[in-house]
PDB file of N, CA, C and O in Angstrom, chain B, residues numbered from 101:
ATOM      1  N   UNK B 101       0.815  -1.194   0.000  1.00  0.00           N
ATOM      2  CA  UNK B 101       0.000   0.000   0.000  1.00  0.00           C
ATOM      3  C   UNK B 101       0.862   1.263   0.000  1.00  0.00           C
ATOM      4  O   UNK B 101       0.468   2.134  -0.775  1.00  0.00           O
ATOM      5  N   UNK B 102       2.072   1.567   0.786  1.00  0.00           N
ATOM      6  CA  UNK B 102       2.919   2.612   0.861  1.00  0.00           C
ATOM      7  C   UNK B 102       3.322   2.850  -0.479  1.00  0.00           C
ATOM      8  O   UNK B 102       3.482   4.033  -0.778  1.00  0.00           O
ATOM      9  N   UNK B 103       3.557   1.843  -1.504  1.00  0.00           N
ATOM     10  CA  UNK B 103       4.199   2.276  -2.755  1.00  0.00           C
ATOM     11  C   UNK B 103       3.250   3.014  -3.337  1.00  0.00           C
ATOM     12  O   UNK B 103       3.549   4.104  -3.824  1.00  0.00           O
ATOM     13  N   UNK B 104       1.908   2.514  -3.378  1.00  0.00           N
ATOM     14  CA  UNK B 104       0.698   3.486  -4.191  1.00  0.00           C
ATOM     15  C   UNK B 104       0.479   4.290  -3.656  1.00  0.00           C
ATOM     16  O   UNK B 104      -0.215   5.088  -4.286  1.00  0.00           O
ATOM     17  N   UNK B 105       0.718   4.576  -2.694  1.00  0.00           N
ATOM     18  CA  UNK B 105       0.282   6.164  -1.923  1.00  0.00           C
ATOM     19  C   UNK B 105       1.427   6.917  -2.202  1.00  0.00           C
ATOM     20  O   UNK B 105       1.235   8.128  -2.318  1.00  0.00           O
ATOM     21  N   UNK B 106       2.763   6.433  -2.361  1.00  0.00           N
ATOM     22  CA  UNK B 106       4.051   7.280  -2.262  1.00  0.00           C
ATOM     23  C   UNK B 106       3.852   7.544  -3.963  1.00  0.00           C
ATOM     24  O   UNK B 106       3.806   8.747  -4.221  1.00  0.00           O
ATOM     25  N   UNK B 107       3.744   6.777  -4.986  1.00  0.00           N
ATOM     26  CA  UNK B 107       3.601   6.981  -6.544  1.00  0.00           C
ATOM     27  C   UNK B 107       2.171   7.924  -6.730  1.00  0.00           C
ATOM     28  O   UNK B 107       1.989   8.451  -7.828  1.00  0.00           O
ATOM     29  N   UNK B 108       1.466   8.064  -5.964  1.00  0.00           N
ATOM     30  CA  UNK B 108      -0.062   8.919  -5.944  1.00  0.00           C
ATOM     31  C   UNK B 108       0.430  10.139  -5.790  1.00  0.00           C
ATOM     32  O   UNK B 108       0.364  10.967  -6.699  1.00  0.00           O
ATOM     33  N   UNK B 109       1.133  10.464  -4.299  1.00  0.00           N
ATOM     34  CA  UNK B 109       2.002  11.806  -4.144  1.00  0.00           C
ATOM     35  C   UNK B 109       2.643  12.266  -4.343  1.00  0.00           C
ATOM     36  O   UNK B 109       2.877  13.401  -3.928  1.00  0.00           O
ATOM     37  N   UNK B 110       3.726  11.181  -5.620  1.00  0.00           N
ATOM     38  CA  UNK B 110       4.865  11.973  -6.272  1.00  0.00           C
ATOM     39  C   UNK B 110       4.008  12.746  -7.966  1.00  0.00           C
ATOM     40  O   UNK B 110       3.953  13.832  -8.545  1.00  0.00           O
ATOM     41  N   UNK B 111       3.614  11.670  -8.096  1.00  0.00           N
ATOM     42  CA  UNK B 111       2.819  11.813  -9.821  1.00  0.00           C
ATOM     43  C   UNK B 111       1.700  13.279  -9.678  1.00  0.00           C
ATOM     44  O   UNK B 111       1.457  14.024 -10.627  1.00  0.00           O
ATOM     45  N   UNK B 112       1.224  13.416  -8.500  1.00  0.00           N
ATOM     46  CA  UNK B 112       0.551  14.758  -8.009  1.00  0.00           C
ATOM     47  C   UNK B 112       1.051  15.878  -7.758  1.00  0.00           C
ATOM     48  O   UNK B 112       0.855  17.004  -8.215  1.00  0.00           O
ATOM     49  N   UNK B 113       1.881  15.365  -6.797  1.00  0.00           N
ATOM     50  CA  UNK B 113       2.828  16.966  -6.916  1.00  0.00           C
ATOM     51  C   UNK B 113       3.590  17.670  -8.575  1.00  0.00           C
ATOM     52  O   UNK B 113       3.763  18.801  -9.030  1.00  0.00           O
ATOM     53  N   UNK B 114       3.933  15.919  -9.159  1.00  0.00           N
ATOM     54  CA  UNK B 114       4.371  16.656 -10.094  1.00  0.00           C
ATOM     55  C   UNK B 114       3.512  17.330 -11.258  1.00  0.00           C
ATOM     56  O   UNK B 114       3.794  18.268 -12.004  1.00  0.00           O
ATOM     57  N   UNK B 115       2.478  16.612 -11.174  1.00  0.00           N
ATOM     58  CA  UNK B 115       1.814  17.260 -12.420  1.00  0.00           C
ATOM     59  C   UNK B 115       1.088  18.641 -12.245  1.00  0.00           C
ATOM     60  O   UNK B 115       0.931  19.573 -13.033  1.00  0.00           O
ATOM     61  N   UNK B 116       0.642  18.426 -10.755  1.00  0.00           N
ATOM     62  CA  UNK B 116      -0.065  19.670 -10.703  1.00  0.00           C
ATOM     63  C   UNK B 116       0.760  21.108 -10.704  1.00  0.00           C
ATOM     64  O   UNK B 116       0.396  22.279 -10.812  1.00  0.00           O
ATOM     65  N   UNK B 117       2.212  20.380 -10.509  1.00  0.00           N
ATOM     66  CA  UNK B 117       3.555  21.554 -10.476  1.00  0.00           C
ATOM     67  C   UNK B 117       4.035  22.268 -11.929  1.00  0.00           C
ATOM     68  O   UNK B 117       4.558  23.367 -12.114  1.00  0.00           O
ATOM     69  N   UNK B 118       3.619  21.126 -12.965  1.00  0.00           N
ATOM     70  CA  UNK B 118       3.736  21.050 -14.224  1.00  0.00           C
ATOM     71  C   UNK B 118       2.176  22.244 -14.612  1.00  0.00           C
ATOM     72  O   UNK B 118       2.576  23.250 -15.198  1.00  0.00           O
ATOM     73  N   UNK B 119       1.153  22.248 -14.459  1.00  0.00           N
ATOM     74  CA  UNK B 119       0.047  22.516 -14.498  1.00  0.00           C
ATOM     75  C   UNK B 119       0.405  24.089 -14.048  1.00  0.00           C
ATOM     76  O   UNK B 119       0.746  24.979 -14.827  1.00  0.00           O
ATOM     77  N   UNK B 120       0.251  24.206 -12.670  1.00  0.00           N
ATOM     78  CA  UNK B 120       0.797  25.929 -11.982  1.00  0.00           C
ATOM     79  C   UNK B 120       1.587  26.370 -13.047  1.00  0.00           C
ATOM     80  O   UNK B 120       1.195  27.316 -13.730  1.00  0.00           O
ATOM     81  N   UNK B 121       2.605  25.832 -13.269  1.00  0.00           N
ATOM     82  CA  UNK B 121       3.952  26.380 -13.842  1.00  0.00           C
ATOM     83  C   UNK B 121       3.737  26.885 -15.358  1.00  0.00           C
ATOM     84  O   UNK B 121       4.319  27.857 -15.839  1.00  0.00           O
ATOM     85  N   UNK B 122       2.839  26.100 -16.012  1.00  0.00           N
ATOM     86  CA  UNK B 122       1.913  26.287 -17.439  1.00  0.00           C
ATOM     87  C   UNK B 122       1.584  27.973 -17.011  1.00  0.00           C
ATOM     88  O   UNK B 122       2.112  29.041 -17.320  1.00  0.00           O
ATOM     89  N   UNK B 123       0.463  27.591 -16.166  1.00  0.00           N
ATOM     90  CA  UNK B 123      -0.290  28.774 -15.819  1.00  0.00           C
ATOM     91  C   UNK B 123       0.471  29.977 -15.565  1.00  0.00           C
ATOM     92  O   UNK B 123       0.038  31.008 -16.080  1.00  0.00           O
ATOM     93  N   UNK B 124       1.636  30.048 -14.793  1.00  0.00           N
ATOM     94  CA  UNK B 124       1.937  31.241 -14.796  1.00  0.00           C
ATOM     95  C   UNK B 124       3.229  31.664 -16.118  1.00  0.00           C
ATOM     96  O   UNK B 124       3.850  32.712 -16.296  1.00  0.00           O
ATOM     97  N   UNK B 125       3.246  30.924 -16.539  1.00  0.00           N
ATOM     98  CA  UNK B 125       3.408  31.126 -17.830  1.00  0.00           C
ATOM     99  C   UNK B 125       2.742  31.913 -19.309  1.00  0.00           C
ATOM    100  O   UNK B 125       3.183  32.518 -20.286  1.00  0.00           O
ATOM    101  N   UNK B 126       1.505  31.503 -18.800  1.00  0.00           N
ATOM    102  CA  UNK B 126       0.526  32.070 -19.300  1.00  0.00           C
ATOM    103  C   UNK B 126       0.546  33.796 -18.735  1.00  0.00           C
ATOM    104  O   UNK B 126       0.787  34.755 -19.469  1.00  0.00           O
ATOM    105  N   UNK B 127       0.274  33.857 -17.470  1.00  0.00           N
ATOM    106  CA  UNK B 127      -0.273  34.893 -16.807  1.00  0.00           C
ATOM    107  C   UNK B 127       0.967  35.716 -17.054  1.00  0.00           C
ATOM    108  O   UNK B 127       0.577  36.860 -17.287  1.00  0.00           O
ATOM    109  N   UNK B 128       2.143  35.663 -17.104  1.00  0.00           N
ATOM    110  CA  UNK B 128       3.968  36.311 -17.388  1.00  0.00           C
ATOM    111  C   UNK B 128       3.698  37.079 -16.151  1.00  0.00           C
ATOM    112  O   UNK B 128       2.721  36.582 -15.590  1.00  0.00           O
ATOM    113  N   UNK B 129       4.180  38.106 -15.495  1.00  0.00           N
ATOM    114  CA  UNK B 129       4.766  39.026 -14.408  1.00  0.00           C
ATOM    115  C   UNK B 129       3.314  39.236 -13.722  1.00  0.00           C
ATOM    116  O   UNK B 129       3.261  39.211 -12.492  1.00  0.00           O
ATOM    117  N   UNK B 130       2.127  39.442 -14.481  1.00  0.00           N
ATOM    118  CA  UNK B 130       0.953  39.633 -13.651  1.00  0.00           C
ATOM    119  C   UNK B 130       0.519  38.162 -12.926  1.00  0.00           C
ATOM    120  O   UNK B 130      -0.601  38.213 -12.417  1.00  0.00           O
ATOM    121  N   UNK B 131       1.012  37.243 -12.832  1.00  0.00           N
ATOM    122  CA  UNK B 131       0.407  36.231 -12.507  1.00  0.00           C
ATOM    123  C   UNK B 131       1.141  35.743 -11.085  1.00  0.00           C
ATOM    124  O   UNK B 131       0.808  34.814 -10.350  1.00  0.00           O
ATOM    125  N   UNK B 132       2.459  36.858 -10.920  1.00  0.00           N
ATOM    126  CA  UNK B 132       3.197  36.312  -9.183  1.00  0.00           C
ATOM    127  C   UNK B 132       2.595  38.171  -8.312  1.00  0.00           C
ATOM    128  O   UNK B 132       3.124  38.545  -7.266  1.00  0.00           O
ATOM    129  N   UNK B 133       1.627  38.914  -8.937  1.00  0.00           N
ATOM    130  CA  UNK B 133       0.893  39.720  -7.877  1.00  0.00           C
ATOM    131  C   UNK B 133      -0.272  39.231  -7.415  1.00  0.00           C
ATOM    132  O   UNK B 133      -0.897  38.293  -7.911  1.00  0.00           O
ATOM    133  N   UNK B 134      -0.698  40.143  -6.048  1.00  0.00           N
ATOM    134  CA  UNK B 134      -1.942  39.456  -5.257  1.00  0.00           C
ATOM    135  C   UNK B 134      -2.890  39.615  -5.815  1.00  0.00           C
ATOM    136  O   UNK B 134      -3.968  39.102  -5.512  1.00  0.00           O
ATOM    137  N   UNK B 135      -2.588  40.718  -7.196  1.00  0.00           N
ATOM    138  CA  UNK B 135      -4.631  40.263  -7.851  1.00  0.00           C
ATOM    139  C   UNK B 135      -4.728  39.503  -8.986  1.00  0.00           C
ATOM    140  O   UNK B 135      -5.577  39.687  -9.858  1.00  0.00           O
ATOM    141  N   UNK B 136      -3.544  38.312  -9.008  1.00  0.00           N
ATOM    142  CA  UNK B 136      -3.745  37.319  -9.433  1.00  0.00           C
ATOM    143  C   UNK B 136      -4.476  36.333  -8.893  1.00  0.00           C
ATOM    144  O   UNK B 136      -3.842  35.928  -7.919  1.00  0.00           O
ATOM    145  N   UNK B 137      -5.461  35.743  -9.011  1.00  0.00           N
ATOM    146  CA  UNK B 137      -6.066  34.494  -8.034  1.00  0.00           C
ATOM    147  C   UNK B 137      -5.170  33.031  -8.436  1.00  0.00           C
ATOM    148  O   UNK B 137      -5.544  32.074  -7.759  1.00  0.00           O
ATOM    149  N   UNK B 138      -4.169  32.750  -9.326  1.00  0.00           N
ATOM    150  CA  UNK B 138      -3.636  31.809  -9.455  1.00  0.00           C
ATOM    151  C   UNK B 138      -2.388  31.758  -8.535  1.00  0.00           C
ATOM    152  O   UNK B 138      -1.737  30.756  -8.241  1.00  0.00           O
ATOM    153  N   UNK B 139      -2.184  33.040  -8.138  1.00  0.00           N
ATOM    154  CA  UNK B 139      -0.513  33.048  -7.410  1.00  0.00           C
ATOM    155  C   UNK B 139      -1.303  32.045  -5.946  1.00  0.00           C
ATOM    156  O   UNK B 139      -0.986  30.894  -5.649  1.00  0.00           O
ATOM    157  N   UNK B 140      -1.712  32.376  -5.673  1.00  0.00           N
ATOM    158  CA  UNK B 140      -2.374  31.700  -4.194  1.00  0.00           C
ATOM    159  C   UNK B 140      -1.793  29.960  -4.802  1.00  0.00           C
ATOM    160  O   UNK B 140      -0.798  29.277  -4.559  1.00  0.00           O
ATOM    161  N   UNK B 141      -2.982  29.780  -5.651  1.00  0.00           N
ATOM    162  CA  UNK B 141      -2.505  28.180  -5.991  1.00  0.00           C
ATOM    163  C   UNK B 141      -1.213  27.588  -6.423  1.00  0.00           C
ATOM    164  O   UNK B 141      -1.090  26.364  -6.423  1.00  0.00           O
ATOM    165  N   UNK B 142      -0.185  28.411  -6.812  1.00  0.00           N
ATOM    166  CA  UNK B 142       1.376  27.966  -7.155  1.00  0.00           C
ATOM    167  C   UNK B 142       1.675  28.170  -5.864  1.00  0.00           C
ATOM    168  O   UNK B 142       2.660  27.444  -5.731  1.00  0.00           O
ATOM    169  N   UNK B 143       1.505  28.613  -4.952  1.00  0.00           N
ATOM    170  CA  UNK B 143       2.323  28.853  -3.539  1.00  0.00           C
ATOM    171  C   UNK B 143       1.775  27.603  -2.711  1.00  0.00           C
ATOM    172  O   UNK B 143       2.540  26.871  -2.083  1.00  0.00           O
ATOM    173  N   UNK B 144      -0.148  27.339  -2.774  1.00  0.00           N
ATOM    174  CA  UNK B 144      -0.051  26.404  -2.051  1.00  0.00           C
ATOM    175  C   UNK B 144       0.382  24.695  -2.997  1.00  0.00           C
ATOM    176  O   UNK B 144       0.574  23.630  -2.410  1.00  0.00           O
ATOM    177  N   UNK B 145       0.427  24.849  -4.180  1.00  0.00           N
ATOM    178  CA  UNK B 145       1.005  23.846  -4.793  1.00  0.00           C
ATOM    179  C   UNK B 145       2.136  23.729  -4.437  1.00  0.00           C
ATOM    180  O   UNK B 145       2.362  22.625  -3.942  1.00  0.00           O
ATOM    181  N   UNK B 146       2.962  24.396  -4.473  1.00  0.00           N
ATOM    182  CA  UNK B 146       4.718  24.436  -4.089  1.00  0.00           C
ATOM    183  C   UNK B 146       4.678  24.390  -2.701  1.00  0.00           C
ATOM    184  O   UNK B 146       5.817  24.272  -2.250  1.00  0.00           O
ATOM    185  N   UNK B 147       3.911  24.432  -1.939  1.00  0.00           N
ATOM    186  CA  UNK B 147       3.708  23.905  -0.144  1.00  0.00           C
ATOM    187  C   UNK B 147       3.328  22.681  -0.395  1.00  0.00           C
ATOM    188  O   UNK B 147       4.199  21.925   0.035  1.00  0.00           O
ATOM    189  N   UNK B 148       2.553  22.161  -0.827  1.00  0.00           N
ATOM    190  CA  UNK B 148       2.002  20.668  -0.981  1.00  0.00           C
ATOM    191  C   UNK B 148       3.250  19.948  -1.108  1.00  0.00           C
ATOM    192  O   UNK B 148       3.452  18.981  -0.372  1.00  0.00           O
ATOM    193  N   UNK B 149       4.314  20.399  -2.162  1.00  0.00           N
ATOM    194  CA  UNK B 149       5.384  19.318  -2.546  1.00  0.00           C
ATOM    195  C   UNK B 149       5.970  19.301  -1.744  1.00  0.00           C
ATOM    196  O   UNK B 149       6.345  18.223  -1.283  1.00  0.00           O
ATOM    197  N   UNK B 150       6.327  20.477  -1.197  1.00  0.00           N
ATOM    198  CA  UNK B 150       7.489  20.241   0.649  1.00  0.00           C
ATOM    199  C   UNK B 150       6.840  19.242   1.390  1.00  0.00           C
ATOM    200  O   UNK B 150       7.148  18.057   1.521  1.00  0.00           O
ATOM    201  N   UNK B 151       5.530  20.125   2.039  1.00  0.00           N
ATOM    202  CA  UNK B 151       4.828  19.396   3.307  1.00  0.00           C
ATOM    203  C   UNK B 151       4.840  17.851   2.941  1.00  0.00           C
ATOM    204  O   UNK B 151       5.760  17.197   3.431  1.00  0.00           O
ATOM    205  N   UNK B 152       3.930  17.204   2.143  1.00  0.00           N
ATOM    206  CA  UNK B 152       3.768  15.930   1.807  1.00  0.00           C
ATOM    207  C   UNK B 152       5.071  14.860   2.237  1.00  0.00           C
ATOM    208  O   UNK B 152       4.813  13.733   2.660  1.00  0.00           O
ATOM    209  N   UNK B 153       6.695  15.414   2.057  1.00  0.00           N
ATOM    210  CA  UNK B 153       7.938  14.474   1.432  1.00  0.00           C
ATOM    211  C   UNK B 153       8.065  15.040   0.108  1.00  0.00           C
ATOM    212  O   UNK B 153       7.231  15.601  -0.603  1.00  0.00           O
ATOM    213  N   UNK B 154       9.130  14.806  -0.048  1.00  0.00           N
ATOM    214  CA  UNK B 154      10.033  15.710  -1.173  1.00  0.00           C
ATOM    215  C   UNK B 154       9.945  14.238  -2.509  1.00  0.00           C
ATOM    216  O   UNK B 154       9.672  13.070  -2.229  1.00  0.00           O
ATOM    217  N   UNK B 155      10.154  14.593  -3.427  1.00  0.00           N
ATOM    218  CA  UNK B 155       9.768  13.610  -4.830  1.00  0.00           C
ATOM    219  C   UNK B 155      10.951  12.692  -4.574  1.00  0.00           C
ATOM    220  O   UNK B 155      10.932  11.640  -5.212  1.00  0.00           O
ATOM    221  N   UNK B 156      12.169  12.937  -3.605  1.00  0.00           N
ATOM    222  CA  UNK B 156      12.839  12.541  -3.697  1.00  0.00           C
ATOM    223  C   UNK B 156      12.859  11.151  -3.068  1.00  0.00           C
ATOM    224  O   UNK B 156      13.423  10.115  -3.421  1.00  0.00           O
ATOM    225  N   UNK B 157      12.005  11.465  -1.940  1.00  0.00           N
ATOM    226  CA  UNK B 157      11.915  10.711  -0.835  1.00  0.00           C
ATOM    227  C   UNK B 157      10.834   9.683  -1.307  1.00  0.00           C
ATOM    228  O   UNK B 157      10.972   8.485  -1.061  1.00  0.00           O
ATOM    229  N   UNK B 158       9.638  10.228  -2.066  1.00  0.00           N
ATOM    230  CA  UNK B 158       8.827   8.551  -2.896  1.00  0.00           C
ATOM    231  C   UNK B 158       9.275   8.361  -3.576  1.00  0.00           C
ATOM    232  O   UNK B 158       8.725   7.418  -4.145  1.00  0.00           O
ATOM    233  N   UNK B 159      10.564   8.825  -4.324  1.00  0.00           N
ATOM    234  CA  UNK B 159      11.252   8.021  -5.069  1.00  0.00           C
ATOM    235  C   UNK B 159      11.843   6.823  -4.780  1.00  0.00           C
ATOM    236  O   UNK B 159      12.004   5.961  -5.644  1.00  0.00           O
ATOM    237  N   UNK B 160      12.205   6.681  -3.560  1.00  0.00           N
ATOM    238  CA  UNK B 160      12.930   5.951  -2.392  1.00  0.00           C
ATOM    239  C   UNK B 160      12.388   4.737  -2.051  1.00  0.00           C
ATOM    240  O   UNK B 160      12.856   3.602  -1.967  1.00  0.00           O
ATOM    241  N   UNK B 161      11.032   5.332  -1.827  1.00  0.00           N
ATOM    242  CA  UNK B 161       9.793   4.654  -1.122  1.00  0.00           C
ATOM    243  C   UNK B 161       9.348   3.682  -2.283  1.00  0.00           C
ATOM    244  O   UNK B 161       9.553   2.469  -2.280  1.00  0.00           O
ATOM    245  N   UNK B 162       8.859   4.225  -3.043  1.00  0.00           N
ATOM    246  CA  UNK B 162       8.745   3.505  -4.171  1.00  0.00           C
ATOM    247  C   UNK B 162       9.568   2.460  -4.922  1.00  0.00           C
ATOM    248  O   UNK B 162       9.046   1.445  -5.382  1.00  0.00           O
ATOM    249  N   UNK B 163      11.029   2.770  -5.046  1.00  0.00           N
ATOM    250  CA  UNK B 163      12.163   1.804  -5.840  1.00  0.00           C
ATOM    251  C   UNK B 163      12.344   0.578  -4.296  1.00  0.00           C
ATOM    252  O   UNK B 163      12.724  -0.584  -4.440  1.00  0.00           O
ATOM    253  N   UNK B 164      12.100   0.986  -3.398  1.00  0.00           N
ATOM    254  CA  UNK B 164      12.362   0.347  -2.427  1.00  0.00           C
ATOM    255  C   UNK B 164      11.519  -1.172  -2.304  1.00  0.00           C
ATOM    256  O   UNK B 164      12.021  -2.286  -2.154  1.00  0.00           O
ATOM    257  N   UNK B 165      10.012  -0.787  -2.426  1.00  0.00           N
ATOM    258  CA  UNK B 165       9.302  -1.024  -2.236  1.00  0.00           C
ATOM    259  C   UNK B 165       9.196  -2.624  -4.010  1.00  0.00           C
ATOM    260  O   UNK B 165       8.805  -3.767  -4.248  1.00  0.00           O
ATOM    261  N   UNK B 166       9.901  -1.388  -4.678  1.00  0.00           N
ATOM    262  CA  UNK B 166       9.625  -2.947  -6.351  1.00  0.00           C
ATOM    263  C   UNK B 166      11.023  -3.457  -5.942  1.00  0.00           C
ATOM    264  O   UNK B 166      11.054  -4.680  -5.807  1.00  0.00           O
ATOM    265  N   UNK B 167      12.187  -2.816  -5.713  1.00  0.00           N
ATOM    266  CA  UNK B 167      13.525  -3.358  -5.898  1.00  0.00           C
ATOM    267  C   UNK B 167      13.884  -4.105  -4.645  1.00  0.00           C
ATOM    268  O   UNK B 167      14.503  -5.164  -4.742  1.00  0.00           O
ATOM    269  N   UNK B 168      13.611  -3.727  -3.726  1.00  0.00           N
ATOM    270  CA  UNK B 168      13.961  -4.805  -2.108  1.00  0.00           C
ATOM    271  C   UNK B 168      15.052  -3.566  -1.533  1.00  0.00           C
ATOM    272  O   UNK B 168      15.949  -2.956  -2.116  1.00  0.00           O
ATOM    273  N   UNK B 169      14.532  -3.498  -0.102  1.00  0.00           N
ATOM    274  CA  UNK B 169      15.515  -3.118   0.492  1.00  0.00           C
ATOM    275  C   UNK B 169      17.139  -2.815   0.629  1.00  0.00           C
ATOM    276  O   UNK B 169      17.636  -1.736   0.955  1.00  0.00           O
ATOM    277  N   UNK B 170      17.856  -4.063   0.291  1.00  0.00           N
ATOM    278  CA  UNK B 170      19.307  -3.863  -0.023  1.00  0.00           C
ATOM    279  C   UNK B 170      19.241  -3.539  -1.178  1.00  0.00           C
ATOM    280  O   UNK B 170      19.646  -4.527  -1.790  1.00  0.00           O
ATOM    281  N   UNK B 171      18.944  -2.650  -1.997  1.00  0.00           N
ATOM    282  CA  UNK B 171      19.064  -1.840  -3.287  1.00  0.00           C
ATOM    283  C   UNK B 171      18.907  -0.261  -3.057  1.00  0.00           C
ATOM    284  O   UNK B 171      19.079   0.635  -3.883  1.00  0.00           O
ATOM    285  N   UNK B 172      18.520  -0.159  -1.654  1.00  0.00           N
ATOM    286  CA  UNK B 172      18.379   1.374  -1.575  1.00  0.00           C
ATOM    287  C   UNK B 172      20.020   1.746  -1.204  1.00  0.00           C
ATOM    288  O   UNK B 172      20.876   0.923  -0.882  1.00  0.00           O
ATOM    289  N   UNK B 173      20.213   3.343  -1.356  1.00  0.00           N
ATOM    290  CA  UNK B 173      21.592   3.560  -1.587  1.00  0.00           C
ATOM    291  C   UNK B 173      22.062   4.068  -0.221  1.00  0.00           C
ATOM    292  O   UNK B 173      23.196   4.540  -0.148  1.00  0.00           O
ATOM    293  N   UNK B 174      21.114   3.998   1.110  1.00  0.00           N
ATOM    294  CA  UNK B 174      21.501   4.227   2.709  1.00  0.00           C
ATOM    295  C   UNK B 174      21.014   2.785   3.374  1.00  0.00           C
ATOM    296  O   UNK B 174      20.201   1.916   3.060  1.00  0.00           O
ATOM    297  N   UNK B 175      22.029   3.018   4.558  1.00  0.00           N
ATOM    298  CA  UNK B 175      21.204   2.062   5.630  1.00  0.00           C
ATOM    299  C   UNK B 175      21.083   2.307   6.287  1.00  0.00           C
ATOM    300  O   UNK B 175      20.472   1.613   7.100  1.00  0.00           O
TER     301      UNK B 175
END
């Protein structure tokens, strides 16, 4: 179960990071002021990826989880 929840929260953060990042792309310099209503959502998107574990860390979780334990690169 940890691997599908850790591949749920990496594939989320990233896309929806992919998604924001579109958007303010779109929006160019008006889209990081406060009367943008999208800046709110890239800030709490880019909080989501911290708070949650870092992509790095279900990366971990995940290879761990198909590859076996003695394949991860700490002990």
């Amino acid at each position: 179960m940890s691997k599908a929840i850790a591949m749920a929260k990496m594939f989320a953060s990233e896309w929806s990071n992919a998604a924001i990042d579109e958007v303010m792309q779109w929006q160019g310099a008006f889209g990081y002021t406060r009367e943008c209503p999208d800046q709110a959502a890239w800030r709490a998107i880019r909080s989501f990826a911290w708070a949650e574990g870092s992509k790095e860390i279900m990366r971990v979780i995940v290879s761990r989880e198909l590859l076996g334990k003695e394949y991860i690169s700490y002990k």
